[in-house]
VODREN-856506 format. One record per atom (N, C-alpha, C): residue in one letter; x, y, z. Coordinates in pm, whole numbers, plus 50000, padded with zeros to 5 digits. Layout:
// VODREN-856506
aXYZ
...
This chain:
// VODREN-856506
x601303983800606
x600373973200636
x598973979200636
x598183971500569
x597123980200570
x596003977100706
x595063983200749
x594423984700846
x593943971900909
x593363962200820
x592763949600845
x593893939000871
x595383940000783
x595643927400838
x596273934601017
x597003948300998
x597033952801170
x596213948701266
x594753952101242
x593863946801318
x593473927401323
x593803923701200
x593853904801253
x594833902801339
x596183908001292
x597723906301315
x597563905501505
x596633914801586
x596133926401702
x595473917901759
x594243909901677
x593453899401751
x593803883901754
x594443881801683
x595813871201748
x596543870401868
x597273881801863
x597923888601981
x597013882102086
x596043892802081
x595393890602213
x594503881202252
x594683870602149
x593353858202186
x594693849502245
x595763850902201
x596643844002275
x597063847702420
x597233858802442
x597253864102605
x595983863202676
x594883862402582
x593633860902645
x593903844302704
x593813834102608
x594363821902614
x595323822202782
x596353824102783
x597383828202833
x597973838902928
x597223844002997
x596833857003049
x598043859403184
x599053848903211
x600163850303294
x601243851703181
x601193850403075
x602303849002977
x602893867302940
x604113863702901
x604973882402908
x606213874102761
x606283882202729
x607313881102575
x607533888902536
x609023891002409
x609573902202382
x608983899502262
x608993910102174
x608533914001984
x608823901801905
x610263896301984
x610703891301872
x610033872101906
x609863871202044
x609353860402142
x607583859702073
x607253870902042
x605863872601984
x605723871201887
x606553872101766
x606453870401598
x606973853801632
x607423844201664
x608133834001659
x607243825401669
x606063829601802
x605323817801853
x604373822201684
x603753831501676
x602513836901560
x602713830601470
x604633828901394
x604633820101291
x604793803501329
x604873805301447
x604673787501528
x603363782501500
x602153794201527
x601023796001494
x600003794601354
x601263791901277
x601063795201144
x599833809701103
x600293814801210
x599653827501197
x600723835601100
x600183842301000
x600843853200845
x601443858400970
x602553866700936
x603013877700994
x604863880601003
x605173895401008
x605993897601024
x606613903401159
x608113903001168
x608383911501279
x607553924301276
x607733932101155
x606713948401140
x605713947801174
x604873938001134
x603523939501159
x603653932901298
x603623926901351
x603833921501505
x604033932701564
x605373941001567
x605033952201615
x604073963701567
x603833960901445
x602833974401455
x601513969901549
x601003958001535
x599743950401604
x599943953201734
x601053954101834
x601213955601928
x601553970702020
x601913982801902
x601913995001929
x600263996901946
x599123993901807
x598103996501822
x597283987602006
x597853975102033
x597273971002150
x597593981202302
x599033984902275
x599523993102378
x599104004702385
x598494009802260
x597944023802252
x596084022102285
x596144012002308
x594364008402320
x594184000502449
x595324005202513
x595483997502694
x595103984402689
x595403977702592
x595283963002623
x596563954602653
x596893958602605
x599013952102618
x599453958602694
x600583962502818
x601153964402873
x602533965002819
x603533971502796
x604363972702706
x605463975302850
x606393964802904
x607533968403034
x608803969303001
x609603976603037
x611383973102982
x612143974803114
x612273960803087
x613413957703197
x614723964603231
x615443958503346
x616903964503349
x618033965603260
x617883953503143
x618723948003090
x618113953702924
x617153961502948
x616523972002806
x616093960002736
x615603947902739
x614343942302681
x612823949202718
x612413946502617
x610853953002627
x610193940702611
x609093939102697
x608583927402722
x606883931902737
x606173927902654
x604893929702632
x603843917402693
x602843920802766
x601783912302852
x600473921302853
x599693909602855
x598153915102893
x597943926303042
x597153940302974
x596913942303109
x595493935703162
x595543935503309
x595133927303372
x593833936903376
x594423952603400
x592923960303433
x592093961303339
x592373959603221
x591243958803104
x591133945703067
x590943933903125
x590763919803064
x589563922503003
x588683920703076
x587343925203027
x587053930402880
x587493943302876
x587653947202755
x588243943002665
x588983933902643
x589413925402540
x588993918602502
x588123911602628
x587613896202570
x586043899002488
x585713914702506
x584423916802477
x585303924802329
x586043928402315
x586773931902147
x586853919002103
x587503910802134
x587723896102092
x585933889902013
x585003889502118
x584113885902140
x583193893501966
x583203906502002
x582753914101901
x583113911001732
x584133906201732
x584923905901604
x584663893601595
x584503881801664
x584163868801649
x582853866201570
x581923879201613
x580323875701529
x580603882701386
């Protein structure tokens, strides 16, 4: 995937948890709504969009008892998202 659609694929993601900021979903709960969204995308790229959010402390990446991994906004960097969000908007 090349760099730009990762990074659209990334600010989707997070304009929707921004949107949504109590909401938690698994990979596959996250590619479903995106193409609900008629947002492009694949399971791959969904997760790759979401390794790059978790690696950039914006996603919270949890795995439960039952070994689902369940991805949510972190709360301590809101801020910083909405001003990435914000940035890419102009």
């Amino acid at each position: 995937m090349t760099r730009k659609v990762e990074m659209d694929a990334a600010e989707k993601i997070l304009q929707y948890f921004l949107r949504n900021p109590q909401a938690a979903d698994t990979l596959e709960g996250i590619a479903q709504w995106r193409l609900f969204d008629r947002s492009p995308g694949s399971l791959e790229q969904t997760r790759e969009a979401l390794t790059r959010l978790v690696s950039l402390d914006l996603v919270i990446e949890e795995h439960a008892a039952n070994r689902t991994t369940v991805f949510r906004l972190n709360p301590r960097n809101l801020h910083r998202a909405e001003r990435l969000i914000a940035h890419h908007a102009n």
